[in-house]
C-alpha positions in Angstrom: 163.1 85.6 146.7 164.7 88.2 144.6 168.4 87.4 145.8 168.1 83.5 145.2 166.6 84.5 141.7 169.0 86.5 141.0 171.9 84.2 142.1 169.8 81.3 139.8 170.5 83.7 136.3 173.9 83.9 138.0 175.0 80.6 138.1 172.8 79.9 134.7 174.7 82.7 133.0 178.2 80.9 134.2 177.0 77.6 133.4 176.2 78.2 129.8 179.7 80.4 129.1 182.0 77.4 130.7 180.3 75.3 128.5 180.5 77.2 125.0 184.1 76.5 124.4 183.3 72.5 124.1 179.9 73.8 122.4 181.7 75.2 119.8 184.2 73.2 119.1 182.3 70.4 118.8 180.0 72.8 115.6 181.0 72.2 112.2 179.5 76.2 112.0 179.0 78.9 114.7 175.8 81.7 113.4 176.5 84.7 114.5 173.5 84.8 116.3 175.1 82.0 119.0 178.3 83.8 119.2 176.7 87.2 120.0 173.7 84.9 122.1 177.1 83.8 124.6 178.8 86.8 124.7 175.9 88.3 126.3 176.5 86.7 128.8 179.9 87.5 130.1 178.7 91.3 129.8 179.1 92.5 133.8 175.9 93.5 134.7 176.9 97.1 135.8 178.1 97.3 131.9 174.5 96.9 130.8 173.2 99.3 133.5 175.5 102.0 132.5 174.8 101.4 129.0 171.3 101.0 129.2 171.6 104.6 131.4 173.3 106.6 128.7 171.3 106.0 126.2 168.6 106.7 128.8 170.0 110.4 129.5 170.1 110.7 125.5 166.8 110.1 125.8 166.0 112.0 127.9 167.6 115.5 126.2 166.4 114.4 122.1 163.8 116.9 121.2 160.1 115.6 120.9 159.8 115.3 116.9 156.2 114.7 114.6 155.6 110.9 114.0 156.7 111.2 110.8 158.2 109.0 107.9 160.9 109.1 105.7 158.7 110.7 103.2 157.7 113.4 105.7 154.5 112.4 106.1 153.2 112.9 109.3 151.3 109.6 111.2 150.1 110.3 114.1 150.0 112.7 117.2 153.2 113.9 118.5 153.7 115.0 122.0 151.0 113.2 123.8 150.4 109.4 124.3 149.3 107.9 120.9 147.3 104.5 120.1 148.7 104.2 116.7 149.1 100.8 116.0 153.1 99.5 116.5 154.1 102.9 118.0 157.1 101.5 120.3 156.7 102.2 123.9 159.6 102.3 126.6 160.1 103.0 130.3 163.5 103.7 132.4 161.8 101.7 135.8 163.5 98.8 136.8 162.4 95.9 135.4 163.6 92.1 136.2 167.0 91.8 137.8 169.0 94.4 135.7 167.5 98.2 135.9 167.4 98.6 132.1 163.6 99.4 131.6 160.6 98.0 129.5 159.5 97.6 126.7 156.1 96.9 124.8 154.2 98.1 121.6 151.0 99.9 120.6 148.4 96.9 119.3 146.2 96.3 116.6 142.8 95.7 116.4 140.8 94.4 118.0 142.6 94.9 121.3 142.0 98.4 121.5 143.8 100.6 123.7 146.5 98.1 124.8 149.9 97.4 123.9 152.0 93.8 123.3 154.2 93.2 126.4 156.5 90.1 127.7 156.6 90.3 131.1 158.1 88.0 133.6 155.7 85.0 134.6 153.0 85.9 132.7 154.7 85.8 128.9 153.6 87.5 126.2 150.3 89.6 126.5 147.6 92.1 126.0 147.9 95.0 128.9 145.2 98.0 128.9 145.5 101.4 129.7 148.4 104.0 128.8 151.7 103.7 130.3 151.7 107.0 132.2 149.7 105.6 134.6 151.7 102.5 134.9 154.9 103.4 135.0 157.3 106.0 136.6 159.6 107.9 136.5 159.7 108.5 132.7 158.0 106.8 129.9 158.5 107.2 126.2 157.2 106.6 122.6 158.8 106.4 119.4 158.4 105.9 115.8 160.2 103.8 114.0 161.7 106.6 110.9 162.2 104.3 107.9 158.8 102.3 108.4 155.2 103.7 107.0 151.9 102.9 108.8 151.0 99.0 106.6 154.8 98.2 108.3 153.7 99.7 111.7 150.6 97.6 111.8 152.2 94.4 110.2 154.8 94.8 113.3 151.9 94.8 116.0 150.2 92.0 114.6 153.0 90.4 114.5 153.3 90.4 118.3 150.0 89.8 118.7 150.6 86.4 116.9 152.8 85.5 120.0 150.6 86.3 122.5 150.8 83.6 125.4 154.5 82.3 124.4 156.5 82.5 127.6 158.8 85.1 128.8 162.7 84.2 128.9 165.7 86.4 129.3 167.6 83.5 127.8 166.2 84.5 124.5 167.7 85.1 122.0 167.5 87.8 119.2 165.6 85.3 116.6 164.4 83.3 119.2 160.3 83.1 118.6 159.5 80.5 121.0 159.7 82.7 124.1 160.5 86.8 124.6 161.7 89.7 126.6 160.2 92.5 126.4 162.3 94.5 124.0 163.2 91.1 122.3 159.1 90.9 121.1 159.4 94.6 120.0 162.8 93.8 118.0 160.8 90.2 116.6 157.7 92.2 116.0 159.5 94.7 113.9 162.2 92.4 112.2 159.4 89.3 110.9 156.2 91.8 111.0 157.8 94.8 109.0 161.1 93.6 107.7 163.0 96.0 109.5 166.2 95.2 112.0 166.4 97.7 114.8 170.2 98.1 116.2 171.0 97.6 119.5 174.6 98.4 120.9 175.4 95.4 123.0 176.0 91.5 121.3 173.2 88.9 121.7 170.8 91.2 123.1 168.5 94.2 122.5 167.7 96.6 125.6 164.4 99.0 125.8 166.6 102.1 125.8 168.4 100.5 122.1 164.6 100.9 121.0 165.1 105.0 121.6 168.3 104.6 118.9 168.8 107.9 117.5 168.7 107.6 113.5 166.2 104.2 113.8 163.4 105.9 115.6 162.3 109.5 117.1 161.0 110.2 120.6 157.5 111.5 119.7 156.6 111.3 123.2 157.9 111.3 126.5 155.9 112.0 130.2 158.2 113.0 133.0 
């Protein structure tokens, strides 16, 4: 099942970069947006892997910092698993067909002691429990540096407002109408706080672009 799904995205993936040539010639304008959306798709998929897995080993050497803001206020608890709302959550296990991780963030009330995720065939939802006992081999929270806690919590509600959408690789970075997983966080963060996380690769955003040294700090990370 996983070889013919894999050859599906395959022959999607080809389908949709032989036809953007015509595509765009036959646009009075091009967004930016649908030029890096395309090019994402003649990236190898060993490229991603290896990108995903340097930033990965970055992550896994940057020094557990205090959630704290710009201002040097400090939000939360550092060094152990945190339920502060929009607190961005990321795991190195493979996920989907490219080994890249997952993402998901901390949720508002009233669903306590959850986070936001998109996950394949069952969109975006509510999931319980702390990641540490859902995922291995390393999982990891950050805060995001130039945000304060109102722009934290707007961000989870915000992807709690998408909650049941469906999940789609073929999304794009703007895309609201169905997710990824580190897709929903980037959404959640760009409409709910106004903030644009990087990300390192065109048209898409990968769970280990969340860890982005000088965007957020790894306040937590179990091993």
């Amino acid at each position: 099942m996983k070889k013919i799904k894999n050859l599906f995205i395959i022959l999607l993936s080809a389908c949709l970069v032989n036809t953007w040539p015509v595509y765009a010639e036959e646009q009075e304008y091009v967004s930016e947006e649908e030029r890096e959306f395309y090019e994402y798709f003649n990236l190898n998929k060993n490229d991603v892997e290896e990108y995903s897995q340097n930033l990965f080993e970055e992550a896994q050497k940057a020094p557990i910092v205090p959630d704290k803001m710009d201002n040097g206020f400090t939000r939360s608890v550092s060094g152990t698993w945190s339920w502060r709302d929009g607190v961005i959550c990321v795991c190195d296990s493979y996920t989907s067909f490219l080994n890249h991780g997952h993402a998901g963030i901390v949720a508002a009330a009233p669903h306590y002691y959850s986070t936001i995720e998109a996950n394949p065939n069952k969109g975006v939802q509510v999931v319980r429990g702390d990641w540490p006992s859902r995922f291995k081999p390393r999982v990891y929270q950050a805060g995001v540096i130039s945000t304060s806690v109102a722009q934290d919590q707007k961000a989870a509600k915000k992807a709690a407002s998408f909650l049941e959408k469906p999940y789609s690789l073929l999304s794009t970075l703007t895309t609201t109408d169905t997710f990824y997983c580190s897709q929903l966080v980037y959404q959640a963060y760009r409409l709910g706080a106004g903030v644009s996380l990087p990300h390192g690769l065109p048209g898409i955003i990968t769970p280990s672009d969340l860890l982005h040294a000088g965007a957020t700090e790894v306040t937590y990370r179990y091993e």
